[in-house]
Structures are given as structure tokens and as C-alpha cells.
DSSP file (Angstrom, degrees, kcal/mol; ACC not computed):
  #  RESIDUE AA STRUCTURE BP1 BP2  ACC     N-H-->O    O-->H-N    N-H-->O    O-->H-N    TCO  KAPPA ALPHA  PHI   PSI    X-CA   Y-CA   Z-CA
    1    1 A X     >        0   0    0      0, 0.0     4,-2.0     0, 0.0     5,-0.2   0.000 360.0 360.0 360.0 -53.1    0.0    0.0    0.0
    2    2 A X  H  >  +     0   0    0     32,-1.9     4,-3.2     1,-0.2     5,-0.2   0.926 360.0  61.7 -47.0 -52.6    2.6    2.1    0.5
    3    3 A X  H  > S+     0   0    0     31,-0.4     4,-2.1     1,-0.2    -1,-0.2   0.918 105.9  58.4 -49.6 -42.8    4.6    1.8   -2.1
    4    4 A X  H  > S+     0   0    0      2,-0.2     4,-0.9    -3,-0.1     5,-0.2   0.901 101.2  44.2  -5.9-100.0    1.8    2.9   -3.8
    5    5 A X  H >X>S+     0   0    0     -4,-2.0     3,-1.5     2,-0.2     5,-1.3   0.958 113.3  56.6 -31.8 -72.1    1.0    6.2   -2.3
    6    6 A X  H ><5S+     0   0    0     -4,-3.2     3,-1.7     1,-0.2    -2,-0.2   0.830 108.8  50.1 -24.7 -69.5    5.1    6.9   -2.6
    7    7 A X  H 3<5S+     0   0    0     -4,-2.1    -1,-0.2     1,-0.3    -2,-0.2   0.693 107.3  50.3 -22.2 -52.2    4.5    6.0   -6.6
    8    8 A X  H <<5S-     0   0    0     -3,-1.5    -1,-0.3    -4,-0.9    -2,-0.2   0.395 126.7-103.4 -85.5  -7.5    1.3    8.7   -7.1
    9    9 A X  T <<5S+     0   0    0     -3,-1.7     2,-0.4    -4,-0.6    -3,-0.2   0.560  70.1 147.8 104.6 -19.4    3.6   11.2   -5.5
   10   10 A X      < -     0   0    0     -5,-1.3    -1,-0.3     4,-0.1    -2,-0.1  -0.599  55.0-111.7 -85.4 152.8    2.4   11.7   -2.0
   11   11 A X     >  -     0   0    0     -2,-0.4     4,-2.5     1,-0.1    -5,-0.1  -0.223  30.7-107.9 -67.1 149.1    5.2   12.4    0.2
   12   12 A X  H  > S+     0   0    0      1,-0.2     4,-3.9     2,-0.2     5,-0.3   0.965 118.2  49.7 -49.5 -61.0    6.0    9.4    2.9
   13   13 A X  H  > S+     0   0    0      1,-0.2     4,-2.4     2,-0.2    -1,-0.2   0.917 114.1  43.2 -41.6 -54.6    4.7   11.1    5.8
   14   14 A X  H  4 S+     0   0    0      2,-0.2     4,-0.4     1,-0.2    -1,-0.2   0.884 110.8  54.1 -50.8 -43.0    1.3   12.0    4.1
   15   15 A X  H >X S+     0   0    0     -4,-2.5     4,-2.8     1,-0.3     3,-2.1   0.973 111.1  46.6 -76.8 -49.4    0.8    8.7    2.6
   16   16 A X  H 3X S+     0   0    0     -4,-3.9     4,-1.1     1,-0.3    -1,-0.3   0.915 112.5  49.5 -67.0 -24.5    1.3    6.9    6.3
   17   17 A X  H 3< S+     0   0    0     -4,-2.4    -1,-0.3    -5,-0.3    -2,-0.2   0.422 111.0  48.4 -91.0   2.8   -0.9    9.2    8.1
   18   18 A X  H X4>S+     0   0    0     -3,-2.1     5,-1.4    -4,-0.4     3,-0.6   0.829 113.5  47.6 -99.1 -36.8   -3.6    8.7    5.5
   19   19 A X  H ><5S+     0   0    0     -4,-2.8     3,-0.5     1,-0.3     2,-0.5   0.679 117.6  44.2 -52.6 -38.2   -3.1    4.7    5.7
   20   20 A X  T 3<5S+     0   0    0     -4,-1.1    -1,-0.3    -5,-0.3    12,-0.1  -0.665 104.5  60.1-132.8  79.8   -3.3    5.0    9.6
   21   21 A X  T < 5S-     0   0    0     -3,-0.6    -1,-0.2    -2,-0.5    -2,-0.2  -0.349 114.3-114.8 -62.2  -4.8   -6.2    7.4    9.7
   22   22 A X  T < 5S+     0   0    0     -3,-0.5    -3,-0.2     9,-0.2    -2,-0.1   0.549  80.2 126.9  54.1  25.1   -8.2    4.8    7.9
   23   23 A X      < +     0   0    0     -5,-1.4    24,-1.1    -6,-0.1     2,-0.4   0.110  50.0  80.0 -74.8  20.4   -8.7    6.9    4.9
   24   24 A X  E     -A   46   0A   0      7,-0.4     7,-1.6    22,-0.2     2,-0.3  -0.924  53.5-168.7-141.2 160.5   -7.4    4.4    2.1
   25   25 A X  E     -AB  45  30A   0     20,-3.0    20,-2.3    -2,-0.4     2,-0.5  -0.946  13.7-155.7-162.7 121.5   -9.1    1.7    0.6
   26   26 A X  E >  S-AB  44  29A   0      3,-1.9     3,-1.4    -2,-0.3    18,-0.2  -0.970  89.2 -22.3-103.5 103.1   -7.7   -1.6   -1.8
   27   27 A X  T 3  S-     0   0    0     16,-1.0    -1,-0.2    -2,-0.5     3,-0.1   0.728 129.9 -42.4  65.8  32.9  -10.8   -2.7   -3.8
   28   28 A X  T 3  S+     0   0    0      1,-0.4     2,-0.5    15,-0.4    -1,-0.3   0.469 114.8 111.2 109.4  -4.9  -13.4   -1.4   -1.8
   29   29 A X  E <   -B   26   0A   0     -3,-1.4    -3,-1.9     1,-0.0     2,-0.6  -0.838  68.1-113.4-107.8 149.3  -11.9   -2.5    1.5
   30   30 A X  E     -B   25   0A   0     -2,-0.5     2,-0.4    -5,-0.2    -5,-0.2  -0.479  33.4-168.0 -75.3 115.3  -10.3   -0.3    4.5
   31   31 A X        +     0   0    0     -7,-1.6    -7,-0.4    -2,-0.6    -9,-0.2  -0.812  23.2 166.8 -87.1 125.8   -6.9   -0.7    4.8
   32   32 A X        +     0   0    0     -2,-0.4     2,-0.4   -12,-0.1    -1,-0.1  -0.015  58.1  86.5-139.4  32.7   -4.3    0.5    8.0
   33   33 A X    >   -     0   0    0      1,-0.1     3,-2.1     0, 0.0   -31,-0.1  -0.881  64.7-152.2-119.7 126.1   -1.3   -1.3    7.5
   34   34 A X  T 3  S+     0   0    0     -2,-0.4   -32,-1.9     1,-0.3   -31,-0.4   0.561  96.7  58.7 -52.0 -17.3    1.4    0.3    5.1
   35   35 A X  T 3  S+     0   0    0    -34,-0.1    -1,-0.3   -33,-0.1     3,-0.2   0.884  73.9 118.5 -73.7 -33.3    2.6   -3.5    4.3
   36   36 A X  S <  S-     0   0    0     -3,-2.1     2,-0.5     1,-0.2   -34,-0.2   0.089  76.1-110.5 -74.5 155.3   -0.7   -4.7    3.0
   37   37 A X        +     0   0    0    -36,-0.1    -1,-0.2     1,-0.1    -2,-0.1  -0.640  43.2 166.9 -88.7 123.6   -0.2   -5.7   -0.5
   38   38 A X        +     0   0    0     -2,-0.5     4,-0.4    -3,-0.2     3,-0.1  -0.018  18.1 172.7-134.9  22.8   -1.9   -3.4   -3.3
   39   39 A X    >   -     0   0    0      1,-0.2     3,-0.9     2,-0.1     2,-0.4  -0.007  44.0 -62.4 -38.0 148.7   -0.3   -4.6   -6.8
   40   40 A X  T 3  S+     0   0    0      1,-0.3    -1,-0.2     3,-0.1     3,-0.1  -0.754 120.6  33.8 -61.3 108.8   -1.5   -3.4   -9.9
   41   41 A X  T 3  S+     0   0    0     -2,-0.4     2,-0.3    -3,-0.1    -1,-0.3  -0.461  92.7 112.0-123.4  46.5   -4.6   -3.7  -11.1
   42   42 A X  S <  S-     0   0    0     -3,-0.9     2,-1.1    -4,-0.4    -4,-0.1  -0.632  72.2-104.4 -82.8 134.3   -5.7   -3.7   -7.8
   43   43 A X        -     0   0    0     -2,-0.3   -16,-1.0    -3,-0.1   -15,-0.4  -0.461  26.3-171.5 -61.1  85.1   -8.0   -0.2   -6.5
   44   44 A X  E     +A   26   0A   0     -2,-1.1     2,-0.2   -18,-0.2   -18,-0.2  -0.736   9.0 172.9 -87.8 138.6   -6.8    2.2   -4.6
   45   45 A X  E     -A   25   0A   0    -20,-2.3   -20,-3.0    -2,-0.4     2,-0.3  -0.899  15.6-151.2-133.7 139.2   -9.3    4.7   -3.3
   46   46 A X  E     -A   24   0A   0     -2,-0.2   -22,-0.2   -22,-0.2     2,-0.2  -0.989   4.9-163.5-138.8 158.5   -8.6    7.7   -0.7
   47   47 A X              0   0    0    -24,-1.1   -24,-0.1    -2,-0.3   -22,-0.0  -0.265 360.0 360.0-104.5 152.2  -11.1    9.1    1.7
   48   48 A X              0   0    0     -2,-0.2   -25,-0.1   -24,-0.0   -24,-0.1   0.144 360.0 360.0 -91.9 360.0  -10.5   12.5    3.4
């Protein structure tokens, strides 16, 4: 998941405090660990 966020440009910091706010979401599920796995073509969605 992280690697992700990094990828699209948000900065490290941002990306983990959106991941551990419970703003981010892999195919329609809530995600809070920065390991969890999010390969392409997999969804990423983020929440404010």
C-alpha cells in the first residue's frame, strides 16, 4: 500500500498518516497497514 502512495507522489509522511487514519481503501476494503499488499490492477481509493 505504501509503495503505492510513494508512486502517485504523496510524500512518505502524508501517505502513512492517510493509511493509519483509515482513509485508504484496496478494492473497496479499509486498509491501516502500510505492508498490506496493493499490486496493480488492484483499487486504490482515498477518503478524506
Amino acid at each position: 500500500m505504501l509503495d503505492r502512495l510513494l508512486a502517485a507522489g504523496l510524500s512518505e509522511d502524508r501517505a502513512r498518516n492517510w493509511i493509519a487514519g483509515g482513509g485508504t481503501r484496496v478494492d473497496g476494503e479499509p486498509v491501516t497497514d502500510p505492508a498490506h499488499p496493493a499490486a496493480f490492477p488492484a483499487k486504490v481509493t482515498l477518503y478524506p
